[in-house]
C-alpha positions as CSV (number, residue, x, y, z in Angstrom):
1,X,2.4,-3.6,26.2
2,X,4.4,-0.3,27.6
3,X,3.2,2.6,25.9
4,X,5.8,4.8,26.0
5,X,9.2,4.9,24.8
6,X,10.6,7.0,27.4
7,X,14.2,6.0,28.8
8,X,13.0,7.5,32.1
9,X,12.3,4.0,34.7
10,X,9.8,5.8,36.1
11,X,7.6,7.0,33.0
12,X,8.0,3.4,31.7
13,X,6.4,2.1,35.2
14,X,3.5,4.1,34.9
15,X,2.9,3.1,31.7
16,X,3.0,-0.5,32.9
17,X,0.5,0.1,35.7
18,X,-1.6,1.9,33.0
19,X,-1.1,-1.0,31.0
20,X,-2.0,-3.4,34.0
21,X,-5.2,-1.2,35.3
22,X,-6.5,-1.2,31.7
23,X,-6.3,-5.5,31.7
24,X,-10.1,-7.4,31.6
25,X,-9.4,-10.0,34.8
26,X,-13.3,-11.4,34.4
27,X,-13.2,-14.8,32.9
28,X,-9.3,-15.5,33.8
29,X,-8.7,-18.9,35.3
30,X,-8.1,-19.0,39.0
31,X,-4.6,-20.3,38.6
32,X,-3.6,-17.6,36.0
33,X,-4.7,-14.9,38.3
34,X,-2.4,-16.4,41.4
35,X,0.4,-16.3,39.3
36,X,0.1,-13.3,38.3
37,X,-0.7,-12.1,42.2
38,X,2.2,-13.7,43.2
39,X,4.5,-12.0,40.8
40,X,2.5,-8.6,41.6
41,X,3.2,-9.0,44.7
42,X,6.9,-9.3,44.3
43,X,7.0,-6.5,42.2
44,X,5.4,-4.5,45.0
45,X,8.0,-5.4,47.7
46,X,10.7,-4.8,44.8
47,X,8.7,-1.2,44.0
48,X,8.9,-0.4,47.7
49,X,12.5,-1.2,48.2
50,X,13.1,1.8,45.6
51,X,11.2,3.8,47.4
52,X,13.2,3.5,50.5
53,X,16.0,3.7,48.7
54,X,15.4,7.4,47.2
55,X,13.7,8.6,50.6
56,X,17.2,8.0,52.3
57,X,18.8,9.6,49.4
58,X,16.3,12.2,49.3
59,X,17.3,12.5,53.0
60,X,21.1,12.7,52.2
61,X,21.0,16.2,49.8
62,X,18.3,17.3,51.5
63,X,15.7,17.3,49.1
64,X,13.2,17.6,51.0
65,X,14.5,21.0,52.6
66,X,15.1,22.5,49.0
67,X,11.1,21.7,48.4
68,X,10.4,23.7,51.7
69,X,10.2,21.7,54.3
70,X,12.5,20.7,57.3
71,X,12.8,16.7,56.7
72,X,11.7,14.0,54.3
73,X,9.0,12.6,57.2
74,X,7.3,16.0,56.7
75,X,7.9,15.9,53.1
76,X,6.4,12.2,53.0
77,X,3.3,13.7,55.2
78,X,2.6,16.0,53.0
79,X,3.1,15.5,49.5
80,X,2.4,11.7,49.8
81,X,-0.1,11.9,52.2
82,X,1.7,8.8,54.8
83,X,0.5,9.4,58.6
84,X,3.4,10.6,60.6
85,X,4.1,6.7,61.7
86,X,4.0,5.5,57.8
87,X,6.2,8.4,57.5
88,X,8.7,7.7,59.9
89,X,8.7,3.6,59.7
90,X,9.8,4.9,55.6
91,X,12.7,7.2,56.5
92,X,14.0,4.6,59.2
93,X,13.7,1.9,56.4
94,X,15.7,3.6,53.8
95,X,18.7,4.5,56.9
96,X,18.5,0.6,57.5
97,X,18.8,0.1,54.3
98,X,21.8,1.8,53.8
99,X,23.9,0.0,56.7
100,X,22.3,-3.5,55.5
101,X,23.6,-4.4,52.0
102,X,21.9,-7.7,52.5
103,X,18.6,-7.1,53.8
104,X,18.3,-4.7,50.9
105,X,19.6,-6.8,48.3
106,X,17.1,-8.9,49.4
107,X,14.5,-6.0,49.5
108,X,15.4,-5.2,46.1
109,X,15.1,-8.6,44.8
110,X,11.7,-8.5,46.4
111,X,12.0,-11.3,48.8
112,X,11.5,-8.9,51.9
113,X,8.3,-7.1,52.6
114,X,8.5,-3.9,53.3
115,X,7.1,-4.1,56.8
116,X,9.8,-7.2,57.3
117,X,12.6,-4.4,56.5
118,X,11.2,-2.1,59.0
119,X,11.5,-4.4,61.2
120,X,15.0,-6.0,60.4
């Protein structure tokens, strides 16, 4: 269960993935644990969709200037440690993003990867 009662998303998804990283997976049937991969795995594409979506907004009040430095690729490179490409492919995502309601609806939804968004 989520620990905390924070309204804050963000708080309440770490507390998930505290919750999840503190589950015992020996002894769990074979089917259980696809299903659960499967939905994990949604949940990541839906997890990287948001982040996209704040890099570009990030981006747009230049947060990323305010925090020192001179755009959010060398913000990404340095507080979230992304090689320059990794970097780069995120920012261009989260421009895409915002000229494709449908690609990132479908992003959000997590039915697109992140590397299939990059690439859209």
């Amino acid at each position: 269960m989520c620990s905390t009662g924070s309204s804050d998303p963000v708080a309440r998804l770490g507390a998930v993935l505290d919750d999840l990283a503190g589950e015992e997976l020996a002894g769990r049937f074979g089917s259980q644990l696809i299903e659960q991969l499967g939905a994990l795995l949604t949940a990541s594409n839906r997890l990287a969709a948001q982040v996209a979506r704040r890099v570009r907004e990030c981006e747009l009040t230049q947060a990323a200037e305010h925090d020192g430095k001179a755009s959010m690729a060398s913000w990404l490179r340095g507080h979230a440690l992304l090689s320059a490409g990794a970097a780069s492919r995120l920012v261009r995502s989260g421009r895409a993003l915002a000229e494709l309601p449908a690609v990132a609806a479908a992003f959000a939804a997590g039915a697109v990867t992140a590397e299939a968004a990059v690439v859209i």
